[in-house]
The first five atom37 places (N, CA, C, CB, O) and aatype in JSON, in Angstrom:
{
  "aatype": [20, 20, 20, 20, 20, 20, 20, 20, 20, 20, 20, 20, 20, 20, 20, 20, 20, 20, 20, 20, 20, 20, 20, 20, 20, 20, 20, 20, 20, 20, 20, 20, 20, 20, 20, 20, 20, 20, 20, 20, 20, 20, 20, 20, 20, 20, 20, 20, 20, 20, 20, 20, 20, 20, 20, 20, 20, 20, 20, 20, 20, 20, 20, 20, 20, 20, 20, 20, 20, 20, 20, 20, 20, 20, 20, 20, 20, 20, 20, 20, 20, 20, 20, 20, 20, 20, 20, 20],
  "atom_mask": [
    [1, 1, 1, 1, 1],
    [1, 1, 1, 1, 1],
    [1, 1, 1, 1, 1],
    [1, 1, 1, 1, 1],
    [1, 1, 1, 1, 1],
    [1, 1, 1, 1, 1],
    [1, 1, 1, 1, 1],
    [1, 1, 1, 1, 1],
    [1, 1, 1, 1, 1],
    [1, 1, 1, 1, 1],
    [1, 1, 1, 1, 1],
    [1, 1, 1, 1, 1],
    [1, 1, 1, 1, 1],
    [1, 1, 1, 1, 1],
    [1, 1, 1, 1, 1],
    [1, 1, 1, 1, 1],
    [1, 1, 1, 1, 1],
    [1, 1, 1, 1, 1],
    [1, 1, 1, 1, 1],
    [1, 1, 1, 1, 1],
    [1, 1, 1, 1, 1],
    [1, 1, 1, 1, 1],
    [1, 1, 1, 1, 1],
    [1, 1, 1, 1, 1],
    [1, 1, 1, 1, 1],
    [1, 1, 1, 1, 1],
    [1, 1, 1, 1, 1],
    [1, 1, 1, 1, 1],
    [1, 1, 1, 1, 1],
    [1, 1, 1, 1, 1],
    [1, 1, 1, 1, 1],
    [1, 1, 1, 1, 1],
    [1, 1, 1, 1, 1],
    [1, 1, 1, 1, 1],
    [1, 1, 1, 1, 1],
    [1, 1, 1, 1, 1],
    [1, 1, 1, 1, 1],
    [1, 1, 1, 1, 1],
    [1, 1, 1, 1, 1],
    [1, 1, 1, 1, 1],
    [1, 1, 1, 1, 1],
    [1, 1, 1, 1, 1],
    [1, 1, 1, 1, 1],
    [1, 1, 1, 1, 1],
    [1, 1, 1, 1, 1],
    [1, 1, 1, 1, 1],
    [1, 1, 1, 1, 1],
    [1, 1, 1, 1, 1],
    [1, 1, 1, 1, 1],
    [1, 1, 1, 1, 1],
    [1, 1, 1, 1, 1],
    [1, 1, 1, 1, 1],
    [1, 1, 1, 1, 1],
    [1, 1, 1, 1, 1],
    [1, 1, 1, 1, 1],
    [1, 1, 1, 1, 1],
    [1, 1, 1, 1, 1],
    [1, 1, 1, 1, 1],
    [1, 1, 1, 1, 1],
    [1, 1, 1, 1, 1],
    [1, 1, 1, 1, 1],
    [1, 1, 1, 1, 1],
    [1, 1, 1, 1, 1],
    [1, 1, 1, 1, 1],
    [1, 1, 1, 1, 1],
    [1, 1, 1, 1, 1],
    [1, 1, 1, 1, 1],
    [1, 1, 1, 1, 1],
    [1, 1, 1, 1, 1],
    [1, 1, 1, 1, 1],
    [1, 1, 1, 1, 1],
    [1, 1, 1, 1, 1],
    [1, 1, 1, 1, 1],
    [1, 1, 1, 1, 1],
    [1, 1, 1, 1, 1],
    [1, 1, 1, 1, 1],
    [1, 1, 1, 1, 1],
    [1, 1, 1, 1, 1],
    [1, 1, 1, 1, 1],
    [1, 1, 1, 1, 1],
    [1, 1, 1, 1, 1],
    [1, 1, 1, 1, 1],
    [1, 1, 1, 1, 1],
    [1, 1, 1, 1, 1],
    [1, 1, 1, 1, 1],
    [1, 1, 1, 1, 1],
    [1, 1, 1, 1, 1],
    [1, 1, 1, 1, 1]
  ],
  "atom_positions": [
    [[100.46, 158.03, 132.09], [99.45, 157.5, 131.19], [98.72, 156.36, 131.9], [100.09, 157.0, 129.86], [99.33, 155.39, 132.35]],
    [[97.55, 156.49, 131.99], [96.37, 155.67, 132.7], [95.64, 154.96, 131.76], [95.35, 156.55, 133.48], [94.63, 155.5, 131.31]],
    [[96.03, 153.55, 131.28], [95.1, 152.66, 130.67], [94.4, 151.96, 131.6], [95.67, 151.79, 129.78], [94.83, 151.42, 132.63]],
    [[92.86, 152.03, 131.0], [92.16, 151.1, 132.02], [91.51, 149.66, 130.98], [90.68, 152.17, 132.92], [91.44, 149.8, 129.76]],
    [[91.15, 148.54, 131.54], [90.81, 147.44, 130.52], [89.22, 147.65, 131.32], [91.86, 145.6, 130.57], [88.85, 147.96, 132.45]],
    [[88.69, 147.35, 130.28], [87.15, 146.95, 130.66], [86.97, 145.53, 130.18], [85.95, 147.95, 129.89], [87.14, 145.21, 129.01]],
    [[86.7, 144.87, 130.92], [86.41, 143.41, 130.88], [85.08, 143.13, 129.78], [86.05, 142.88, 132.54], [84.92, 142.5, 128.74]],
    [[84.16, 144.1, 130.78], [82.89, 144.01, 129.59], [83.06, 143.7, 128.5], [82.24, 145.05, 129.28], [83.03, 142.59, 127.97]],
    [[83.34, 145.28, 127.87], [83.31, 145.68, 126.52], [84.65, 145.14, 125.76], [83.18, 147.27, 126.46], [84.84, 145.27, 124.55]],
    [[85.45, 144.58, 126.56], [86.61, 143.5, 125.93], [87.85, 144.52, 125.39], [85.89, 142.43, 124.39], [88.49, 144.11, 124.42]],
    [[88.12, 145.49, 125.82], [88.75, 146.66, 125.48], [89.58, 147.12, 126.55], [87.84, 147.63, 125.11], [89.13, 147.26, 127.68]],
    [[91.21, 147.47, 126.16], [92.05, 148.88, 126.95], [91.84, 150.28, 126.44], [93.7, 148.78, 126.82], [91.65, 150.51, 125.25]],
    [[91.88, 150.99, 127.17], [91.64, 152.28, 126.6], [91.83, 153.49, 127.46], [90.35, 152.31, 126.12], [91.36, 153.62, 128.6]],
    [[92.63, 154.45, 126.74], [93.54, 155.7, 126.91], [92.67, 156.44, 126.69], [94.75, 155.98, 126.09], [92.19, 156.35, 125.56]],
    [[92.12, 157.37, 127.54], [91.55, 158.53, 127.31], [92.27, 160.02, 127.91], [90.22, 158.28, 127.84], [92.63, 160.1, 129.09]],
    [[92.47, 161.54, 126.65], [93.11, 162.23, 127.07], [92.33, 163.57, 126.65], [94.41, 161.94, 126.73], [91.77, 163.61, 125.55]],
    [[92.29, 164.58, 127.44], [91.34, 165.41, 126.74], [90.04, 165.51, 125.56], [92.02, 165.94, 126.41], [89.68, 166.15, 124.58]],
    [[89.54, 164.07, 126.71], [88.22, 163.57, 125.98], [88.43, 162.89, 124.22], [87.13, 165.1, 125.92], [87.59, 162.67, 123.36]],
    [[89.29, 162.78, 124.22], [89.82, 161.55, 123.24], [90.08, 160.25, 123.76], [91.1, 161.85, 122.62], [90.96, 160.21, 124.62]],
    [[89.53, 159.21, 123.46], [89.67, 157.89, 123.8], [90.5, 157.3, 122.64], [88.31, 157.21, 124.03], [90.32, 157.6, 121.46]],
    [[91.48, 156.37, 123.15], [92.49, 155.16, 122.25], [91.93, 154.16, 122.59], [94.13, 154.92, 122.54], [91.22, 154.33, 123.58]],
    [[91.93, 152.79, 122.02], [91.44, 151.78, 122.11], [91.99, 150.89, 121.93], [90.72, 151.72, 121.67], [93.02, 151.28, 121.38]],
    [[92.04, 149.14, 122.1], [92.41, 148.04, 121.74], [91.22, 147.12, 121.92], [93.56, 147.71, 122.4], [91.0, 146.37, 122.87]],
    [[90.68, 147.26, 121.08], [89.66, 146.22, 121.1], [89.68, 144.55, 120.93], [88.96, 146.63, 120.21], [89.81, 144.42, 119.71]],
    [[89.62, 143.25, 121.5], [89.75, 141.71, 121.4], [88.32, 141.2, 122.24], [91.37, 141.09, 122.21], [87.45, 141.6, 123.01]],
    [[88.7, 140.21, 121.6], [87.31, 139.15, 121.49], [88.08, 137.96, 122.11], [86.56, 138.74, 119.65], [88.97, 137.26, 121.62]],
    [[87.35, 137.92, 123.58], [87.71, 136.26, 124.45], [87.48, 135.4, 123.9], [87.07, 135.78, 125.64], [86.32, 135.48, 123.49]],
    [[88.14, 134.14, 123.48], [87.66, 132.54, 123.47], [88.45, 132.1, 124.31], [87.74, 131.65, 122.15], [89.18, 132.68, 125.1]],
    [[88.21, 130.64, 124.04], [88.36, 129.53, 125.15], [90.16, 129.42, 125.11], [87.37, 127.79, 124.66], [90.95, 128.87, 124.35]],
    [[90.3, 130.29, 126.38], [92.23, 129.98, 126.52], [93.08, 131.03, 125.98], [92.87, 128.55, 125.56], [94.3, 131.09, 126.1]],
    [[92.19, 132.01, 125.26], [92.96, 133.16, 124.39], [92.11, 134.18, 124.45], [93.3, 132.85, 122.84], [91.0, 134.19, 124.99]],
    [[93.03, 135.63, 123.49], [91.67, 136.65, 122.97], [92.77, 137.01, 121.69], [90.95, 138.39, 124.32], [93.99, 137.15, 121.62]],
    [[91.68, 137.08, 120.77], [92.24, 137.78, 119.44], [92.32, 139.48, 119.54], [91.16, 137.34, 118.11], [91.27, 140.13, 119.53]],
    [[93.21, 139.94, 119.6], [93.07, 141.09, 119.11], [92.44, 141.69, 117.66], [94.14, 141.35, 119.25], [92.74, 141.36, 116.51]],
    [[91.46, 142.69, 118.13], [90.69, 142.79, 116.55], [91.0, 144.06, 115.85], [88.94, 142.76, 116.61], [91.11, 144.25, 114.64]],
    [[91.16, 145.04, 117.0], [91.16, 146.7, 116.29], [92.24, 147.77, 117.06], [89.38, 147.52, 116.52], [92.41, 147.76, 118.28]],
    [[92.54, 148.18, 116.65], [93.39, 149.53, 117.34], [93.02, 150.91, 116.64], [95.18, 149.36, 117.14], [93.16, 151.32, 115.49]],
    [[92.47, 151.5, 117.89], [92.06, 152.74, 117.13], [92.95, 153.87, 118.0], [90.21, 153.02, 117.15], [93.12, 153.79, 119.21]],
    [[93.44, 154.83, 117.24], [93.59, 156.26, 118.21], [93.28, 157.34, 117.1], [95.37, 156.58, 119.01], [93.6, 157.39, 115.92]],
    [[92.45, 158.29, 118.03], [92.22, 159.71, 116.93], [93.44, 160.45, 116.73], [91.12, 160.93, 117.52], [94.54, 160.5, 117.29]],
    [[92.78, 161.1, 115.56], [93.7, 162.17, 115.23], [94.25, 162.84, 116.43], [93.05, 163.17, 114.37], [95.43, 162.49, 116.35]],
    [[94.18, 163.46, 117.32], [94.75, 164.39, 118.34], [95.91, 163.67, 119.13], [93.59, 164.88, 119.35], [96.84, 164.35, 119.56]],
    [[95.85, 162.08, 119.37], [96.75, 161.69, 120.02], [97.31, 160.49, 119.46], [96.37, 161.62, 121.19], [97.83, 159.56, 120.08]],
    [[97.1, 160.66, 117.85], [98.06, 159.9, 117.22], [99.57, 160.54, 116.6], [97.28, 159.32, 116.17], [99.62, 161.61, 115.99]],
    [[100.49, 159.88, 116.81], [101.93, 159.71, 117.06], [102.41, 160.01, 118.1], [102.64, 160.26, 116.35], [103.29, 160.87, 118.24]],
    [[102.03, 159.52, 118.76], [102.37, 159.7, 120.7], [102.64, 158.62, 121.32], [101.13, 160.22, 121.71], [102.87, 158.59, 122.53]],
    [[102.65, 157.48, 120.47], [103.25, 156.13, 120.79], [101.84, 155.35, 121.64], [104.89, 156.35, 121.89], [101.89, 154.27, 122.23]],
    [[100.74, 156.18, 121.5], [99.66, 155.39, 122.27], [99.3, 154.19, 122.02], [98.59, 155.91, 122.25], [99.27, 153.34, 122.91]],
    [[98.9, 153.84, 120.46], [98.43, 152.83, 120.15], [99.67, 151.63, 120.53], [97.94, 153.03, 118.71], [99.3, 150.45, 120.48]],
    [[100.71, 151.84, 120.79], [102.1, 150.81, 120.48], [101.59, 150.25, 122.15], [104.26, 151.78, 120.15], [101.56, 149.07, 122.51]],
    [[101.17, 151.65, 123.13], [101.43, 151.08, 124.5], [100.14, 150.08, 124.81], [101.58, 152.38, 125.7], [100.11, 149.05, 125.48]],
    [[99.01, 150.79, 124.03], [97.57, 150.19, 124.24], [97.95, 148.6, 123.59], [96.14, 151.21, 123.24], [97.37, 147.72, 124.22]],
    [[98.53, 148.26, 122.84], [99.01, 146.78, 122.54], [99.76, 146.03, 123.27], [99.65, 146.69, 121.54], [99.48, 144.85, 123.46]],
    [[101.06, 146.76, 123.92], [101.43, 146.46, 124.98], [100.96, 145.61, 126.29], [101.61, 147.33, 125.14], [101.14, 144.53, 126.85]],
    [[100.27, 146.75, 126.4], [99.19, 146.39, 127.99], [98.47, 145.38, 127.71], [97.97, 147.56, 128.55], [98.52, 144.5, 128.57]],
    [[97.54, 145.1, 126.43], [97.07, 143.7, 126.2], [97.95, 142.64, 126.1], [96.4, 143.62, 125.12], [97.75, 141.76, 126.93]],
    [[98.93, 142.46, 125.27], [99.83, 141.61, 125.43], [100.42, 141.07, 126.39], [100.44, 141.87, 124.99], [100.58, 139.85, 126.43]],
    [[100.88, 141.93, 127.37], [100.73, 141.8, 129.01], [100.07, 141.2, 129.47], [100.48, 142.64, 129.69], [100.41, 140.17, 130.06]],
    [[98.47, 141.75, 129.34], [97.36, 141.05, 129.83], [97.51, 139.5, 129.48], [96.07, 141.68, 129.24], [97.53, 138.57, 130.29]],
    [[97.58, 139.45, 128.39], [97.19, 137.95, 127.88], [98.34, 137.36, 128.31], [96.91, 137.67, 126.23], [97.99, 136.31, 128.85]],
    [[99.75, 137.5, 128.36], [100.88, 136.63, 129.26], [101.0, 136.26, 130.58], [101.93, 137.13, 129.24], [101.63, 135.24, 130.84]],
    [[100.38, 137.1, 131.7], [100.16, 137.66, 133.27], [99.16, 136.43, 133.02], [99.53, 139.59, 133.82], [99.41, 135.59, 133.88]],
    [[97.94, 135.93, 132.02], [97.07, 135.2, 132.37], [97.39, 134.46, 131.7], [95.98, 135.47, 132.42], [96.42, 133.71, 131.63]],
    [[98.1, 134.12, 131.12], [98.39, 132.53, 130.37], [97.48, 132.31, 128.91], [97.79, 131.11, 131.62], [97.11, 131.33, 128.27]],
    [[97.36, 133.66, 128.77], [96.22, 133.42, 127.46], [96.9, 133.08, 125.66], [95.21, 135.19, 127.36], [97.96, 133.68, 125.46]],
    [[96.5, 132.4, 124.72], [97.16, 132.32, 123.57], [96.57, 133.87, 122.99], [96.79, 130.82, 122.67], [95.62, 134.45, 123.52]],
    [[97.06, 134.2, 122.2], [96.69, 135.52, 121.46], [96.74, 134.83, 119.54], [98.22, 137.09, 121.98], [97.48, 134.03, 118.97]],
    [[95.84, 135.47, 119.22], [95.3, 135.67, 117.49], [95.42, 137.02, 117.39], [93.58, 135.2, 117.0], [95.22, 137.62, 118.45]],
    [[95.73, 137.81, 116.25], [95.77, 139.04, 115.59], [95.39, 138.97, 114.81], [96.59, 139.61, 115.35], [96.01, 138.31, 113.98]],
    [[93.94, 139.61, 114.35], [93.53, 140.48, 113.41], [93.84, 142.02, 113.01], [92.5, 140.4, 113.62], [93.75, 142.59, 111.92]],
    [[94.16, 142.38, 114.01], [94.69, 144.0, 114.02], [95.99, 144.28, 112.95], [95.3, 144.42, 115.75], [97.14, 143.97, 113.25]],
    [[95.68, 144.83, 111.84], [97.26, 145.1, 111.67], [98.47, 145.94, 112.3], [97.32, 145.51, 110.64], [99.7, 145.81, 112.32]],
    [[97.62, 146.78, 112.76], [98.6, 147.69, 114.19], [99.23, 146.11, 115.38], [96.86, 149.22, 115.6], [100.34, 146.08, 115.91]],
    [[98.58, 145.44, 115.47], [99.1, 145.11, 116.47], [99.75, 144.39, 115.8], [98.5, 144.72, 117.48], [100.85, 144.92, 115.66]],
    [[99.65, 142.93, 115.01], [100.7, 142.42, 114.19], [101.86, 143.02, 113.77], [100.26, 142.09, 113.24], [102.87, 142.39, 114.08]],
    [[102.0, 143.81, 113.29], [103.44, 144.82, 113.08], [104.02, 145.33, 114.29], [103.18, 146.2, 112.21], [105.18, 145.74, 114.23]],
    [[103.14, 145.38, 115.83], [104.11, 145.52, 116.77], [104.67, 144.13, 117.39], [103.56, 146.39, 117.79], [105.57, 144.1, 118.23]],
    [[103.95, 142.84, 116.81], [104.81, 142.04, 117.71], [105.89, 141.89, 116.58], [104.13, 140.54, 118.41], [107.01, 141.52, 116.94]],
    [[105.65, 142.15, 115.2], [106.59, 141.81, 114.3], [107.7, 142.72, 115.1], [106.21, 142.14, 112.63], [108.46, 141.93, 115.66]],
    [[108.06, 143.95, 115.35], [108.46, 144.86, 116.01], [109.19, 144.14, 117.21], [107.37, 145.77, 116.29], [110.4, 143.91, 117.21]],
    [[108.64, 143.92, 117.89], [108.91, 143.2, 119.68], [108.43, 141.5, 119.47], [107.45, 144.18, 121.28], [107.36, 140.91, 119.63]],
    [[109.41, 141.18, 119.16], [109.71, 139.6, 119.09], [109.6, 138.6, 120.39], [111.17, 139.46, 118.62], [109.56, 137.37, 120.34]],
    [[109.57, 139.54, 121.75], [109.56, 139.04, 123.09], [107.99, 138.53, 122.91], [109.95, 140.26, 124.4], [107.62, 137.73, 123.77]],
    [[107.12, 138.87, 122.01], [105.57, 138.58, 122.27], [105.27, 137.42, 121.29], [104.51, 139.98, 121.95], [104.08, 137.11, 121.17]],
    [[106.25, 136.69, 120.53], [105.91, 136.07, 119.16], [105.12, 134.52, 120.39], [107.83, 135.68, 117.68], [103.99, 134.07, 120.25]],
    [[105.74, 134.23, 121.05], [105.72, 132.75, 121.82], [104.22, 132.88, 122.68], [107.33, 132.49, 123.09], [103.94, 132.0, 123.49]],
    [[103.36, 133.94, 122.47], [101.83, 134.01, 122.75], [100.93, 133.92, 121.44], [101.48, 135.41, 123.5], [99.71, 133.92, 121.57]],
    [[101.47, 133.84, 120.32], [100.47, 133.67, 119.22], [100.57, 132.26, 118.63], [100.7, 134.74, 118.07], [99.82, 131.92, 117.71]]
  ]
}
């Protein structure tokens, strides 16, 4: 599984037989909020969206960033994985 982040568009994202997954966040100063998690129908329950949160969460620890959640997908995975609570 190949997630790539686009800096641009402020997004990770899984694409698989022309289906794209997403994690969409919004940079501020020292952090990024996570805002959205999307995966389509075709490659939802495949654990994508859990990894696409992952990899941001990553992101934002590797860089020292604070994290905000708006996402409820993603809030219920750090509720989930408690190793991520000490970035929000």
């Amino acid at each position: 599984m190949e997630i790539t982040h686009d800096k641009t568009r402020h997004m990770f994202e899984f694409t698989e037989n022309g289906n794209s997954a997403v994690v969409e966040y919004k940079p501020f100063d020292g952090g990024i909020n996570i805002l959205h998690t999307f995966v389509p129908k075709p490659l939802q329950n495949k654990g994508y969206g859990a990894k696409l949160v992952k990899e941001t969460l990553d992101y934002a620890r590797e860089n020292h960033l604070k994290v905000i959640i708006t996402c409820p997908f993603a809030r219920v995975y750090v509720a989930r994985h408690k190793e991520y609570e000490d970035l929000l």
